[in-house]
N, C-alpha and C positions, 0 to 999 in steps of 0.2 A: 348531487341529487340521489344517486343512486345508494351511495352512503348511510342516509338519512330514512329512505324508502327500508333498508332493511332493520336500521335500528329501530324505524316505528312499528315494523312488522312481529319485531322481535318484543317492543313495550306492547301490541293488542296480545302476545300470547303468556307474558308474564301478568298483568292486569287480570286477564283470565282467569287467573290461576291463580294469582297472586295478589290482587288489589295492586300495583304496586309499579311503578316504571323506572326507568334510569335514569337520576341524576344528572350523569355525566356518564358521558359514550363508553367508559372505560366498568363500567359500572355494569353494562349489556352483557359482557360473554358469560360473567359472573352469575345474573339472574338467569340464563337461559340454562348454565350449566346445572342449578338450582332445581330445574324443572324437573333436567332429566336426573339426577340426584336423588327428587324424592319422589319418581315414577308418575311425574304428575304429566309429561309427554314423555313418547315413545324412545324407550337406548337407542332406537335404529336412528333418530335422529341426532347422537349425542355427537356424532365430527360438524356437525351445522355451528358450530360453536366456532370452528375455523374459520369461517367463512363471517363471520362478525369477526374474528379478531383480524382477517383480513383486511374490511372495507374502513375500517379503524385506523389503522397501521398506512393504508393510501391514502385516509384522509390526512391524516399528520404530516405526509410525506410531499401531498401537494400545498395543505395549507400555509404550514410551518418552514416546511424549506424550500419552497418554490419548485419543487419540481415538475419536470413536464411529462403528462400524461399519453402517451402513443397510442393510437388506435388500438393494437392489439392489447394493451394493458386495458384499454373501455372494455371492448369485447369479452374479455375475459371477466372483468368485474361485473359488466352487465349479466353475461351467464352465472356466473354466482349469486345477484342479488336476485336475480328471476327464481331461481333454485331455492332460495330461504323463501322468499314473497311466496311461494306457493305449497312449500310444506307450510307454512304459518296458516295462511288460505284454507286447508285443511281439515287444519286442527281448530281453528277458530271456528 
């Protein structure tokens, strides 16, 4: 869920901006980078782009290879998607 919560947070600020959302998950750090590329959000936000290629990379990681998720792995993703969800929040 968490996942998903930032990618959609991340299509309300390209739509904004952009008409225009992601495809495919892989598609999001791309558009976001796009923003800050052509100053359409702020460079101070330009490493938030990590933080999608993160929740990305764990989703793949439990999807695909079963892997298991430890509380401090939530905690830590939870504190990253709260951190995009509210620069998005923001800006939106």
């Amino acid at each position: 869920m968490l996942i998903h919560a930032v990618i959609k947070a991340n299509d309300s600020l390209t739509f904004k901006f952009k008409q225009v959302t992601a495809r495919k998950h892989d598609d999001a750090k791309y558009l976001f980078e796009k923003l800050v590329s052509e100053n359409l959000i702020g460079a101070q936000y330009a490493q938030y782009k990590n933080i999608i290629q993160d929740v990305i990379q764990e989703k793949a990681r439990v999807e695909y290879r079963g892997s298991y998720v430890s509380k401090a792995d939530y905690e830590s993703m939870l504190r990253k998607a709260q951190k995009f969800i509210s620069m998005a929040a923001g800006i939106v």
